[in-house]
C-alpha positions as a printed NumPy array, in Angstrom:
array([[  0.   ,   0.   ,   0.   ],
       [  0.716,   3.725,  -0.234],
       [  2.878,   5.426,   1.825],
       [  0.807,   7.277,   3.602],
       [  3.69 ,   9.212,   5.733],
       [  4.4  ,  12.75 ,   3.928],
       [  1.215,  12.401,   2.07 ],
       [ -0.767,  15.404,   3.024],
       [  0.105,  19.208,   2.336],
       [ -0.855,  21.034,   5.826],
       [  0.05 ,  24.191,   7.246],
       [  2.215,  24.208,  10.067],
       [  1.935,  25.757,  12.718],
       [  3.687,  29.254,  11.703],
       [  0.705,  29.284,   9.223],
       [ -1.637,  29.493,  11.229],
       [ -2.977,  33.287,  11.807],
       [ -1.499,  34.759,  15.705],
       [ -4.724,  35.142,  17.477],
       [ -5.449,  31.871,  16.887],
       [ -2.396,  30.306,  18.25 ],
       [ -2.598,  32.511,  20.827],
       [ -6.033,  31.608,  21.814],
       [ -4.682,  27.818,  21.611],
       [ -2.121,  28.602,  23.656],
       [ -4.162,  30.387,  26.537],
       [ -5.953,  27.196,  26.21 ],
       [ -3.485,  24.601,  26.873],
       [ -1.99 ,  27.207,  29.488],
       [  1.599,  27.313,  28.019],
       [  3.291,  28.607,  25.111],
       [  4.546,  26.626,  21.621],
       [  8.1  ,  26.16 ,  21.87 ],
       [  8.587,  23.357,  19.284],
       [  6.188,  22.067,  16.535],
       [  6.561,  19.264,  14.65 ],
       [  4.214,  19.006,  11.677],
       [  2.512,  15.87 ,  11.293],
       [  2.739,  15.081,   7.295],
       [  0.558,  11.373,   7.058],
       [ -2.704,  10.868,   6.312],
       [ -4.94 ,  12.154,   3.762],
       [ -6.704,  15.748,   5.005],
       [ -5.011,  19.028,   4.96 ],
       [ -5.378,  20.575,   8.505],
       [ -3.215,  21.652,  10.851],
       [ -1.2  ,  18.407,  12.783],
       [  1.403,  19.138,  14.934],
       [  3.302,  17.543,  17.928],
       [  3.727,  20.83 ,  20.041],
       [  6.113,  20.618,  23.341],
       [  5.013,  23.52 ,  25.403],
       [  7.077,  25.715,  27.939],
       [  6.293,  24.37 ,  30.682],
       [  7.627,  20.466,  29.382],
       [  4.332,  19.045,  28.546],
       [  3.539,  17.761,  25.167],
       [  0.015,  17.842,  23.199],
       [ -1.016,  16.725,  19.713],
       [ -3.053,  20.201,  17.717],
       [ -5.392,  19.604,  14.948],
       [ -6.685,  22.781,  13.167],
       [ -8.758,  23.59 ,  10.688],
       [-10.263,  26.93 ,   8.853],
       [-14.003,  27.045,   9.559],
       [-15.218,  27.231,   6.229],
       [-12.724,  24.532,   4.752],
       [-14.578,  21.722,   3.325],
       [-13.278,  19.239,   5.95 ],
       [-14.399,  21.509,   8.869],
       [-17.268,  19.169,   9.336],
       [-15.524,  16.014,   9.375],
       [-13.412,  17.721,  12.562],
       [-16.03 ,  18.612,  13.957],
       [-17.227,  15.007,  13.695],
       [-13.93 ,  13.774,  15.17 ],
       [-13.97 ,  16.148,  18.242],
       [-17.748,  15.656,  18.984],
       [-16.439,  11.605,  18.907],
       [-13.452,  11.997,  20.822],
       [-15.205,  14.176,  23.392],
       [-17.955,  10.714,  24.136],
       [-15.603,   7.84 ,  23.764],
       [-15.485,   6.227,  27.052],
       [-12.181,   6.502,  29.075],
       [-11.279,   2.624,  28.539],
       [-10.745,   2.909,  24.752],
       [ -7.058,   3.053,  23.568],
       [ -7.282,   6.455,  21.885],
       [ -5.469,   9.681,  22.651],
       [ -7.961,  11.742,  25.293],
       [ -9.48 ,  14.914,  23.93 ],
       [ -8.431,  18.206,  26.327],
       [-10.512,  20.855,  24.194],
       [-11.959,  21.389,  20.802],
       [-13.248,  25.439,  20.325],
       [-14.049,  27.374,  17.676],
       [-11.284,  31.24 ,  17.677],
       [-11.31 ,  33.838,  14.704],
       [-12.591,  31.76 ,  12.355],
       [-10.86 ,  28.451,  12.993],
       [-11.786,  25.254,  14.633],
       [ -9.054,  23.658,  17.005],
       [ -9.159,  20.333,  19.149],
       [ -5.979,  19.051,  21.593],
       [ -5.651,  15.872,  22.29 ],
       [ -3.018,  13.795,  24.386],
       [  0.743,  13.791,  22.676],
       [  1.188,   9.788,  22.074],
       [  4.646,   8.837,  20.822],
       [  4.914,   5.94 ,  18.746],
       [  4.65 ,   5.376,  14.55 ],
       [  2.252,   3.766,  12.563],
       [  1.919,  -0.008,  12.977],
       [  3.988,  -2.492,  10.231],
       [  1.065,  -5.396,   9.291],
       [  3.653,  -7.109,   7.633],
       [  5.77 ,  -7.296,  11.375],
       [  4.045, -10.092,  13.399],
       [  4.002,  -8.796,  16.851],
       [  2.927,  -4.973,  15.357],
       [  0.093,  -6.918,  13.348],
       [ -1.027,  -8.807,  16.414],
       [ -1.261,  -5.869,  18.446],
       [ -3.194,  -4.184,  16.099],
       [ -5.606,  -7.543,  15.574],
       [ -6.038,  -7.415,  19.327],
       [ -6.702,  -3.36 ,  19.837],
       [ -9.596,  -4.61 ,  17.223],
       [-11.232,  -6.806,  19.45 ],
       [-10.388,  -4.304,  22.136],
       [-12.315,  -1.914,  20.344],
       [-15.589,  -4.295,  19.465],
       [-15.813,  -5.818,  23.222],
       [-15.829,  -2.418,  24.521],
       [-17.784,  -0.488,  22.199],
       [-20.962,  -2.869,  22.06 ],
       [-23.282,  -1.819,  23.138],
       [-22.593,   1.357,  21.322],
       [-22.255,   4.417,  24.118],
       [-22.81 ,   7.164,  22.379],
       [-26.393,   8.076,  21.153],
       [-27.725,   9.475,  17.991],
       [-24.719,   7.733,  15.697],
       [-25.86 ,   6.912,  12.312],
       [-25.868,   3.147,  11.567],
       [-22.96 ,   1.721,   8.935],
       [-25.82 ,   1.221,   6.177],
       [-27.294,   5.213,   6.62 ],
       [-23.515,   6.579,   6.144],
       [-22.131,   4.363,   3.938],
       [-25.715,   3.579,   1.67 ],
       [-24.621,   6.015,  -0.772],
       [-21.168,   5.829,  -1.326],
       [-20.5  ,   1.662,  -1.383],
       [-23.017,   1.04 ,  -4.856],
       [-20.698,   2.212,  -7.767],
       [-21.319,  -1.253,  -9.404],
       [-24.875,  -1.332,  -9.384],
       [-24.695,   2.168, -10.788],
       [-22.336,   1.064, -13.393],
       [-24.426,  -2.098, -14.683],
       [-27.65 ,   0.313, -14.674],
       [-25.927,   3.352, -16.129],
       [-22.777,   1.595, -18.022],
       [-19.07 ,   1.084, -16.855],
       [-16.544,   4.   , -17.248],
       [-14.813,   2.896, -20.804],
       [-11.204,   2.628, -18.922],
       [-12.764,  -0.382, -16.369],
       [ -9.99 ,  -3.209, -16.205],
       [-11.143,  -6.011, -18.531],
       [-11.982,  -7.952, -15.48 ],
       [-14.023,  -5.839, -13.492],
       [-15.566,  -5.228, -17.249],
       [-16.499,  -8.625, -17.675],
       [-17.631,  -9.182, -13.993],
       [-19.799,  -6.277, -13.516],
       [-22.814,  -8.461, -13.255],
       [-21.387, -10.612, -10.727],
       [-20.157,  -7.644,  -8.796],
       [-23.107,  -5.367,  -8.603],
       [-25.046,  -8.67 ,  -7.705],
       [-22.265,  -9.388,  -5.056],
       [-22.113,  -5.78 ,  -3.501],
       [-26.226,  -5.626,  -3.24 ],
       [-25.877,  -7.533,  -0.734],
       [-23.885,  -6.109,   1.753],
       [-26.684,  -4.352,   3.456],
       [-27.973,  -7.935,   4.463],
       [-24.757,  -8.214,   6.679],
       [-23.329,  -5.358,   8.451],
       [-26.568,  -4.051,  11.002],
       [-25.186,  -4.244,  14.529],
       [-24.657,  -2.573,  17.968],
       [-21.236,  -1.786,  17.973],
       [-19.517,   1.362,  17.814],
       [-17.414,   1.301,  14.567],
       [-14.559,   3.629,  13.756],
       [-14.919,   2.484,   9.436],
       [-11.629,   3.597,   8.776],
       [ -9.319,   2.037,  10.249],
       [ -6.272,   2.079,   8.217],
       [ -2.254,   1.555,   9.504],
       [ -1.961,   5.821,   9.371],
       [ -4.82 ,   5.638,  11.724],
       [ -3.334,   4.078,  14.81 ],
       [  0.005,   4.507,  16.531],
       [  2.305,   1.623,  18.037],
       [  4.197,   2.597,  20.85 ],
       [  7.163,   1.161,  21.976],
       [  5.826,  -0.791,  24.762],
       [  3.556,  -3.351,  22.107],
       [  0.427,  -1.384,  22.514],
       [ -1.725,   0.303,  19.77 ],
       [ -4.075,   3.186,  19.797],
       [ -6.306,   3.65 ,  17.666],
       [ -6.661,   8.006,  16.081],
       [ -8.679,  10.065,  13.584],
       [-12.665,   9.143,  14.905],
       [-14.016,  10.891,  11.888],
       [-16.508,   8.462,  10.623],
       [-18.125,   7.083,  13.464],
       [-20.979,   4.523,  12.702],
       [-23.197,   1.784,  14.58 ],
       [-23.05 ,  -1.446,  13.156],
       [-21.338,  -5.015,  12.903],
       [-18.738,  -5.395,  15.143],
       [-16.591,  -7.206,  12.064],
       [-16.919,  -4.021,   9.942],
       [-13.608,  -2.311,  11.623],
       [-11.172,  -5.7  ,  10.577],
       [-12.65 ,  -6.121,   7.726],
       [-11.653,  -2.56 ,   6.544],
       [ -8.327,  -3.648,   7.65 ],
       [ -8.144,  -6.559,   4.837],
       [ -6.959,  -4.334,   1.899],
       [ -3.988,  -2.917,   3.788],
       [ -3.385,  -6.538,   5.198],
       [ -2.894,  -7.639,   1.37 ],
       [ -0.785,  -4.748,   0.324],
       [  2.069,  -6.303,   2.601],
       [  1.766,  -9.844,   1.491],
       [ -0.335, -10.731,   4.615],
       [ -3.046, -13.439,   3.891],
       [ -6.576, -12.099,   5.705],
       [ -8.304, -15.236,   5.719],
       [ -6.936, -16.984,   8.302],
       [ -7.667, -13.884,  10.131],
       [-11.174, -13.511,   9.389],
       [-11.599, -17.013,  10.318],
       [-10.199, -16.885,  13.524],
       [-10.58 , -13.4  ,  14.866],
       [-13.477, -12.893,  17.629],
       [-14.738, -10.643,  15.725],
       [-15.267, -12.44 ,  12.11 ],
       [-14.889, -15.542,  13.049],
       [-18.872, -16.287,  12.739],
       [-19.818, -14.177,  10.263],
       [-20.203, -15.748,   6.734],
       [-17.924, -14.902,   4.506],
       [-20.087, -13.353,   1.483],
       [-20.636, -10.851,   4.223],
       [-17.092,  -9.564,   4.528],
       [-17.101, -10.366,   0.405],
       [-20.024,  -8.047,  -0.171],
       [-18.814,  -5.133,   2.128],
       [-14.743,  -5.229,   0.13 ],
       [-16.845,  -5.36 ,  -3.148],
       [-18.478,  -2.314,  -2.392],
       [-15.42 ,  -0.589,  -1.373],
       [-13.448,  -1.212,  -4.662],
       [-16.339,   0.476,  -6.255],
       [-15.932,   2.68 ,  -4.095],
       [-12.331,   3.288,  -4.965],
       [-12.905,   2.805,  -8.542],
       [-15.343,   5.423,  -8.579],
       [-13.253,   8.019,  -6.671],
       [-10.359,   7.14 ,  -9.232],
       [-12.276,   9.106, -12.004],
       [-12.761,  11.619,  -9.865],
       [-10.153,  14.84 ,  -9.371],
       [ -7.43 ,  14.218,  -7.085],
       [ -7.376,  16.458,  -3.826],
       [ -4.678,  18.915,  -4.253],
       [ -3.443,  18.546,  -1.027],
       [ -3.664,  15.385,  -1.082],
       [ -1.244,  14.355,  -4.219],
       [ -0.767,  10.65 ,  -2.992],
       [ -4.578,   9.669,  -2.667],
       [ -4.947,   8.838,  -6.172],
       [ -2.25 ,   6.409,  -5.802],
       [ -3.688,   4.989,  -2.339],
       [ -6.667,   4.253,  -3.507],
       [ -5.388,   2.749,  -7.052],
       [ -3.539,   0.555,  -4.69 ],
       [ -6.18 ,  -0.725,  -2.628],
       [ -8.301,  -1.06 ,  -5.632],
       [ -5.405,  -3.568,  -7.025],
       [ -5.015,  -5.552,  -4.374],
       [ -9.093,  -6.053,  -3.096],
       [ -9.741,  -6.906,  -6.806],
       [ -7.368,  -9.72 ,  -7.112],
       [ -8.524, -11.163,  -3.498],
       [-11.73 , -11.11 ,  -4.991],
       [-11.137, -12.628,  -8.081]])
């Protein structure tokens, strides 16, 4: 897979107008003496790793109001702010809106992104996953939308492509399955209702392994209720993009391990329609790597489900 380290084009934190650090900084109660700008991932906010004066450290997002991706910040922060204190996830201090900016702090953690393709990094991560479902089912936070109302219209591209016609660039295989496939990712609907608090995009630039073995899990954008397997499932394309097999995994994980597998088929259908979708769509400007992320992914779910 991707990448996904240097792939986003944020401001750091000298870009960012002086009332608003200031206000930031009468928040957190100290000054910025060092700020490292956080460069993974795909959005285009402020990220940085700020140590302040008086020796503490604390992770910054910010964001300009009226930026298109104010919303999904404000989706993270609203998130962050409910998750229960038992969940391996950096804690929220403050999220506020100053002079026409929206900022959250969370927690400094120290650590990288996880390696799947490193056993004892991968089995960390396999077990902060069913950390994550046994403590997030029931769901605890009200008024989520389910997996199927947030994800509905974004996971039929192949349905719209057999009613509508495939792009004339489709692979020859996809070309000559599209039947199969929009059949396949109808019914993913069937499979994925659920009480458990999902995170949908969990990704290896989406969790940090610190040195002592243990992962936490970051970014709570996309918060959904549904099927507890949803979260390692999501996991299977970066999984292949290292060599890793997945189906041992989803037969043996607490998670998957009972759930039939045209379920978890149906669901990574949908998402390389998804992705080939998005690929005929602009590119993100500050996001110059996504096209090749998702071209990526695409690859490697197609030939799992071939």
């Amino acid at each position: 897979m991707t990448d996904t380290t240097g792939t986003a084009i944020r401001p750091d934190w000298g870009d960012i107008p002086v009332a608003v650090r200031a206000a930031i900084e009468r928040v957190v109660g100290a000054g910025v003496v060092e700020a490292d700008t956080q460069s993974g991932g795909f959005s285009h906010g402020v990220a940085v790793r700020a140590l302040l004066t008086d020796g503490r450290r604390v992770f910054i997002k910010a964001i300009d109001a009226d930026d298109d991706l104010a919303g999904m910040y404000r989706g993270e922060a609203r998130t962050s702010a409910r998750l229960p204190h038992t969940i391996p996830t950096p804690a929220l201090h403050a999220s506020f809106d100053v002079e026409g900016w929206f900022a959250m702090v969370f927690d400094d953690v120290a650590g990288r992104h996880p390696r799947l393709d490193n056993h004892d990094e991968r089995e960390a991560v396999l077990a902060t996953v069913e950390t994550l479902g046994r403590l997030l089912t029931p769901n605890p936070i009200p008024g989520v939308a389910t997996f199927a109302e947030s994800y509905g219209p974004m996971l039929n591209a192949w349905r719209q492509y057999a009613a509508d016609g495939a792009p004339a660039d489709l692979d020859e295989w996809s070309s000559r399955n599209l039947g199969r496939l929009a059949s396949l990712e109808a019914v993913w609907p069937d499979y994925v209702a659920g009480a458990t608090l999902l995170h949908t995009d969990l990704r290896p630039d989406n969790m940090l392994w610190r040195a002592g073995g243990s992962v936490v899990v970051i970014d709570w954008a996309w918060p959904c209720v549904g099927a507890s397997w949803i979260d390692l499932a999501a996991l299977v394309p970066s999984l292949l993009a290292v060599g890793v097999d997945p189906d041992p995994i989803l037969a043996t994980h607490p998670s998957s391990r009972d759930v039939q597998p045209v379920a978890v088929e149906a669901f990574l259908c949908g998402l390389l329609g998804y992705w080939e979708r998005a690929l005929r769509r602009p590119t993100p400007r500050r996001s110059p790597n996504l096209y090749q992320y998702r071209a990526e992914a695409a690859r490697v779910t197609r030939e799992w489900l071939r």
